[in-house]
DOTORSE-329971 format. One line per 2 residues: their letters; for each residue x, y, z of C-alpha. Coordinates in Angstrom, 2 decimals. Layout:
<sites>
A> X:Y:Z; ...
</sites>
This chain:
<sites>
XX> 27.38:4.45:6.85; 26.67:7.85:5.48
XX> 28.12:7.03:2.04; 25.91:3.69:2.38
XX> 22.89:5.75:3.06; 23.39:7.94:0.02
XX> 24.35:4.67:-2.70; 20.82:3.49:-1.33
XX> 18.96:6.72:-2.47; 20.64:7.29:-5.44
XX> 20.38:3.53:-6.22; 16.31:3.16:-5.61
XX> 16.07:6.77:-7.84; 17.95:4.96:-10.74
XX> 15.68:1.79:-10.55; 12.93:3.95:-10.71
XX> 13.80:5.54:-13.77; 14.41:2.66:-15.56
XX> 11.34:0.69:-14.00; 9.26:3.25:-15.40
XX> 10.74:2.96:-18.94; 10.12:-0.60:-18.53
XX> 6.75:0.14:-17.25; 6.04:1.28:-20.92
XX> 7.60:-0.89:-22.67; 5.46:-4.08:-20.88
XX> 1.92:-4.97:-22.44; -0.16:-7.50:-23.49
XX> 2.77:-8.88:-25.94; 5.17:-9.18:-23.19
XX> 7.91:-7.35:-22.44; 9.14:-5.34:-25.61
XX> 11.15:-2.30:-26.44; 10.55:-2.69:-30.27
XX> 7.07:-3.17:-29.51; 7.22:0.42:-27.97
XX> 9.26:1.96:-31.20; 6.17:0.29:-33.42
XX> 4.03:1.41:-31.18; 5.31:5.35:-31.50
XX> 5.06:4.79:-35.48; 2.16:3.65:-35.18
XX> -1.59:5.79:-34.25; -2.31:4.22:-31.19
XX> 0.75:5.32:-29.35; -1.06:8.04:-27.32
XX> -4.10:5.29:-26.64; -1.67:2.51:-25.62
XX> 1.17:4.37:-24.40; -0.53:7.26:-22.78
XX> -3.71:6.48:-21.20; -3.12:2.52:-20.16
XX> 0.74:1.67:-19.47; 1.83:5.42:-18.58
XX> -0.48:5.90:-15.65; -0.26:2.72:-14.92
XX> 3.34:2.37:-14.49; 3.29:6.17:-12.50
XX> 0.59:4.93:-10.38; 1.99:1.64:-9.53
XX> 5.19:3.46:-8.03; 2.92:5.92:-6.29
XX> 1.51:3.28:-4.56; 4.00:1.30:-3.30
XX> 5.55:4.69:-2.27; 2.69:5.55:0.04
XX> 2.74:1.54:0.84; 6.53:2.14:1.71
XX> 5.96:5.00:3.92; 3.12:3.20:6.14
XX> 5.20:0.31:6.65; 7.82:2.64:8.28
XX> 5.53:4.89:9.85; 3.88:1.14:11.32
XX> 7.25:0.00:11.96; 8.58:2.52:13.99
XX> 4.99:3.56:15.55; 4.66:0.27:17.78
XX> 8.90:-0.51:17.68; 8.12:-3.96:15.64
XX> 9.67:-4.97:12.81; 6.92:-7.25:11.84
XX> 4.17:-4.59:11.75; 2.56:-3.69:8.15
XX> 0.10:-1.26:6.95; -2.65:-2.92:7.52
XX> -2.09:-4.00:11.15; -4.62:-1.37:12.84
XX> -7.71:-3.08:10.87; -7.37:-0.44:7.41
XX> -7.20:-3.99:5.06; -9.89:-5.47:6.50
XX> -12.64:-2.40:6.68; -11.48:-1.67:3.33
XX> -12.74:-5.40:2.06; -15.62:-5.78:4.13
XX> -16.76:-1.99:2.38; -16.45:-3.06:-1.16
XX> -17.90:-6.56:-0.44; -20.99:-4.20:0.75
XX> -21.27:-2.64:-2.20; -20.97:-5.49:-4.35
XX> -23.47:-7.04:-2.57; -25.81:-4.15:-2.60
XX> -25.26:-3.41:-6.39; -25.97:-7.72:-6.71
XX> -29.58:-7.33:-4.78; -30.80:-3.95:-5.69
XX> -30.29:-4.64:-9.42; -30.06:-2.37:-12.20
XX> -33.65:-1.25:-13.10; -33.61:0.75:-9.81
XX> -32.90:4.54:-8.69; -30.49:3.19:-5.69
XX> -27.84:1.25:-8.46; -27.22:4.38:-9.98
XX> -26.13:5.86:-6.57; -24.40:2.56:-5.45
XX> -22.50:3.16:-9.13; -21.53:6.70:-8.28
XX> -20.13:6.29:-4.86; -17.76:3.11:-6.60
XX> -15.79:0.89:-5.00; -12.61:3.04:-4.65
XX> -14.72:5.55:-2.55; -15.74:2.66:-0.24
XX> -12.38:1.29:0.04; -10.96:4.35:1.37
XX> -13.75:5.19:3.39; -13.73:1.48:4.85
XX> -10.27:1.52:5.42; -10.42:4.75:7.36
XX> -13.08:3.49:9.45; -11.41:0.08:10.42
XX> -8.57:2.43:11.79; -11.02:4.57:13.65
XX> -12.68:1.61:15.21; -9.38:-0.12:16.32
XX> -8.87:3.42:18.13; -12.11:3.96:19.74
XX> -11.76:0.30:21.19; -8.05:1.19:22.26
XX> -9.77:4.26:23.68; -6.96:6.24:21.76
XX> -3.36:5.68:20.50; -1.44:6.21:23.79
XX> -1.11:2.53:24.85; 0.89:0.68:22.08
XX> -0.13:-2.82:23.07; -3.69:-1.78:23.70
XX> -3.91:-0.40:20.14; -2.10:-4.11:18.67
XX> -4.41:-6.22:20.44; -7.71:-4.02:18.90
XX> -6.21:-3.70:15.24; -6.21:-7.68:15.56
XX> -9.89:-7.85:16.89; -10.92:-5.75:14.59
XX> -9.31:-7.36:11.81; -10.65:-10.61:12.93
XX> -14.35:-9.20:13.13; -14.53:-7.39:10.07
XX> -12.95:-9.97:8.12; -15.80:-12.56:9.17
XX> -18.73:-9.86:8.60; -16.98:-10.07:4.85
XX> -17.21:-13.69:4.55; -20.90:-13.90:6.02
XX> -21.93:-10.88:3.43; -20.39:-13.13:0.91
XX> -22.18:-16.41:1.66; -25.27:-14.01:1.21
XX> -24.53:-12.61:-2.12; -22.03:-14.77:-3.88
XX> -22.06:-12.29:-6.45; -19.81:-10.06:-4.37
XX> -17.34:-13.39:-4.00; -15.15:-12.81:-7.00
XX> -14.99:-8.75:-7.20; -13.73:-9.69:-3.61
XX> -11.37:-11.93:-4.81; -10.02:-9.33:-7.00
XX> -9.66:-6.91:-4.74; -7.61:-8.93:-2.24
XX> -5.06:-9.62:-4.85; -4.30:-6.44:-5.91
XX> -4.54:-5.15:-9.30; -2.61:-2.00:-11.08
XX> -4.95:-2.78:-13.66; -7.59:-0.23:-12.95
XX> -5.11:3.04:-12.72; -5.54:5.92:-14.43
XX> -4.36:9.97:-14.61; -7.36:10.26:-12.58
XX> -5.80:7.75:-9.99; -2.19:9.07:-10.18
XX> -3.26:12.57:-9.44; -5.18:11.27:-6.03
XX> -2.12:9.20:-4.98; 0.99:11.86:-5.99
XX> -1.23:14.19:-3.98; -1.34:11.83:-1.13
XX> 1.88:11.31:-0.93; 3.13:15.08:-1.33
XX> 0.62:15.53:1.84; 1.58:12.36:3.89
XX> 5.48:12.38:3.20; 6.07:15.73:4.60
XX> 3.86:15.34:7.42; 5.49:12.00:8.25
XX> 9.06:13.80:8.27; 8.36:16.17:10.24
XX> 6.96:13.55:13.04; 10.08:11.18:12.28
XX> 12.31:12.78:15.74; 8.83:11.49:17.49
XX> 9.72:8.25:16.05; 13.50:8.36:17.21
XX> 12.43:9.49:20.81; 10.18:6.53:20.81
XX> 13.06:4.00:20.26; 14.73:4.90:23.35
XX> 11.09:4.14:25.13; 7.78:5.97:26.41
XX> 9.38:7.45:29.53; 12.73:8.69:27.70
XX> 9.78:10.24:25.29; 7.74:12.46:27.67
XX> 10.87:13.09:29.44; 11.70:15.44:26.35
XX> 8.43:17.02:26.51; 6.59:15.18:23.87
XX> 2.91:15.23:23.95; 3.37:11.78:22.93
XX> -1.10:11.27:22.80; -1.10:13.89:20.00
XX> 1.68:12.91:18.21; 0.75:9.07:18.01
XX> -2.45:9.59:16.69; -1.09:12.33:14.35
XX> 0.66:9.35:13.57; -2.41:7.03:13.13
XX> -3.42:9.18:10.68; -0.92:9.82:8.45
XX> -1.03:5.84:8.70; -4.24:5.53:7.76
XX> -4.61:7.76:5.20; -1.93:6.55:3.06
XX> -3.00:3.43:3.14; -6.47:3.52:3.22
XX> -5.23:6.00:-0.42; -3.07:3.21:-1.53
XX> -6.12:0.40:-1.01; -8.66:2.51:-2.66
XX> -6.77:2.90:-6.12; -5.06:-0.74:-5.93
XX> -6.64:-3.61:-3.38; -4.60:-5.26:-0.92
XX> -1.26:-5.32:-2.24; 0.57:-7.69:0.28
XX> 4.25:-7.27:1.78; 5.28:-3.85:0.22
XX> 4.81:-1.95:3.45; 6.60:-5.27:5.45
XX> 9.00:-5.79:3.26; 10.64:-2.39:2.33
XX> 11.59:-1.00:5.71; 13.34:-4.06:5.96
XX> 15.57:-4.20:2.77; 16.12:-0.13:3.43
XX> 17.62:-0.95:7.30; 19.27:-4.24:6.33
XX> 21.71:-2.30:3.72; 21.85:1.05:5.57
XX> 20.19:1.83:8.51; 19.55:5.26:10.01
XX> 17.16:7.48:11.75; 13.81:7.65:11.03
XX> 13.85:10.61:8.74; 15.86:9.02:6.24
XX> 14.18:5.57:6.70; 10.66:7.30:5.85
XX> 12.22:8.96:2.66; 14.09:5.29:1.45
XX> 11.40:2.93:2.39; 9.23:5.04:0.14
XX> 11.45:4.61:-2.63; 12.06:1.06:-1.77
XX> 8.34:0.14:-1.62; 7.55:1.99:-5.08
XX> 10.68:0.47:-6.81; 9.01:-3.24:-5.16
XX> 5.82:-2.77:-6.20; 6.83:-1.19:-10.02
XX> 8.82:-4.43:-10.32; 6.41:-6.61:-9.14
XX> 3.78:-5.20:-11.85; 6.06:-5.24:-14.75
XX> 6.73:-8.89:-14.37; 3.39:-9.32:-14.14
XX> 2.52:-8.14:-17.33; 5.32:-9.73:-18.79
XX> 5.75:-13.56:-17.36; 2.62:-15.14:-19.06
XX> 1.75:-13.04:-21.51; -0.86:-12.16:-23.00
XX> -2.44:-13.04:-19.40; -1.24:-10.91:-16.24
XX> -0.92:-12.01:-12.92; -2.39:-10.40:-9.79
XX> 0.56:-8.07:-8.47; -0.65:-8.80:-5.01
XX> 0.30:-12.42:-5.85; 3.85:-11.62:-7.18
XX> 4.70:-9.02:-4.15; 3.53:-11.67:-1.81
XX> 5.58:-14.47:-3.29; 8.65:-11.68:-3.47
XX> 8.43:-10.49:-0.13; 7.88:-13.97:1.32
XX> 10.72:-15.07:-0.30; 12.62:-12.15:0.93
XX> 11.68:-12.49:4.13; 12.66:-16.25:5.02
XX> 16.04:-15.81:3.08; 16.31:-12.98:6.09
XX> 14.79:-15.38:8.73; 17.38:-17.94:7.32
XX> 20.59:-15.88:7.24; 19.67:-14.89:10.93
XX> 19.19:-18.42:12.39; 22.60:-19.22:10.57
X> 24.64:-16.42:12.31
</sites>
């Protein structure tokens, strides 16, 4: 299993690498590798190639990395395969903030002092900030992170709640309707160096962090009372947890949208090949979820172009795929 473990790693790092070259070589022609070696000849090589598909490519790996690690830390947080990053209410905080500030930006207009400051604070601010605070609501109606079903059952309200305070802002300002629309499909579009700095940060913060938590993870498996048993403050730990939850995803939201079935998907591929302990599933279902979601946005650029699907759309279609195939296999055995 060890030897499986380590074909896995080495494996994802190899797609990697060559997803990224691909990342460069995929634009608004298609995909192209003589299009790249014109493009080098050519003076628009550092435009093209440097400031639109490079970050983009690094950035859309980033993300599904810190997309990979939440669905793992979810995962193995409340013991259910089926949980996702956005379980604990980050997704929908993060829409109903930027459908605020669309709507805002839509009725103060642009000849006032206040559009200037809606303009500054930007929607990637919001989505973080809204994402953080649908986690920190779920928790203050769970009344903290100790009681695993407690915490489900309030990520679901909250969801539920926030989600229709979006949809009522939006029948208010339909304005706000399509950058919403936008934003729940996902988009690599937008990335920049400015965005791959925030989100390789992120992750060189969260990833450690999360490691050194994973034996928190493993004493969890064998249940709560096996946990404190060992001495685990398991209230601190969990929402230590939470956090490291929330923040990459609320990171990965803010720079991307909602980006469906990385975090679901990933953990899964990574323990259906090669299981293991925690520790090693945080490290490979970060490397899964980047290598999913850098797929996912090359073919986007690529299958109808000159236009580009939403990679939200394409991971959602992949991992739903994925998924029943798995449901399949395990009614047939």
């Amino acid at each position: 299993m060890q030897a499986r473990r380590t074909r896995l790693l080495l494996g994802l790092s190899a797609a990697s690498v060559l997803l990224l070259l691909a990342g460069l070589a995929a634009g608004g022609d298609g995909f192209s590798i003589a299009g790249v070696a014109q493009l080098l000849q050519g003076q628009d090589a550092g435009l093209i190639l440097g400031e639109i598909r490079a970050p983009r490519t690094l950035g859309a790996w980033l993300t599904g990395a810190l997309l990979g690690l939440a669905g793992a830390l979810a995962q193995g947080l409340f013991r259910n395969p089926l949980a996702d990053p956005f379980l604990l209410g980050s997704a929908s905080g993060a829409s109903l903030a930027v459908v605020m500030v669309l709507a805002a930006g839509a009725l103060v207009g642009q000849g006032l002092e206040a559009a200037g400051l809606l303009s500054r604070v930007g929607l990637v601010v919001a989505a973080f900030v809204g994402a953080l605070g649908g986690v920190l609501l779920t928790l203050m109606l769970a009344r903290g992170a100790m009681h695993t079903l407690r915490l489900l059952l309030a990520g679901v309200v909250v969801g539920v709640v926030l989600s229709a305070l979006s949809d009522l802002i939006t029948l208010a300002a339909p304005e706000a309707l399509r950058g919403r629309q936008v934003f729940m499909l996902g988009s690599t579009g937008f990335l920049g160096w400015d965005s791959c700095a925030l989100l390789a940060l992120g992750l060189a913060l969260t990833l450690p962090l999360a490691y050194r938590l994973s034996r928190t993870l493993d004493a969890l498996v064998l249940g709560e009372d096996s946990a404190r048993s060992l001495g685990l403050p398991l209230q601190r730990l969990r929402l230590l947890l939470v956090a490291l939850l929330a923040a990459s995803t609320g990171l990965a939201v803010s720079q991307t949208g909602l980006v469906a079935f990385v975090g679901l998907a990933a953990p899964h591929m990574v323990r259906r090949y090669a299981p293991g302990l925690h520790g090693y599933m945080l490290i490979a279902s970060a490397l899964a979820g980047a290598v999913l979601l850098l797929a996912a946005d090359v073919a986007a650029r690529a299958l109808i172009a000159p236009l580009e699907l939403p990679v939200g759309l394409l991971t959602a279609v992949i991992g739903g795929i994925y998924l029943l195939w798995l449901l399949q296999r395990q009614v047939d055995s």
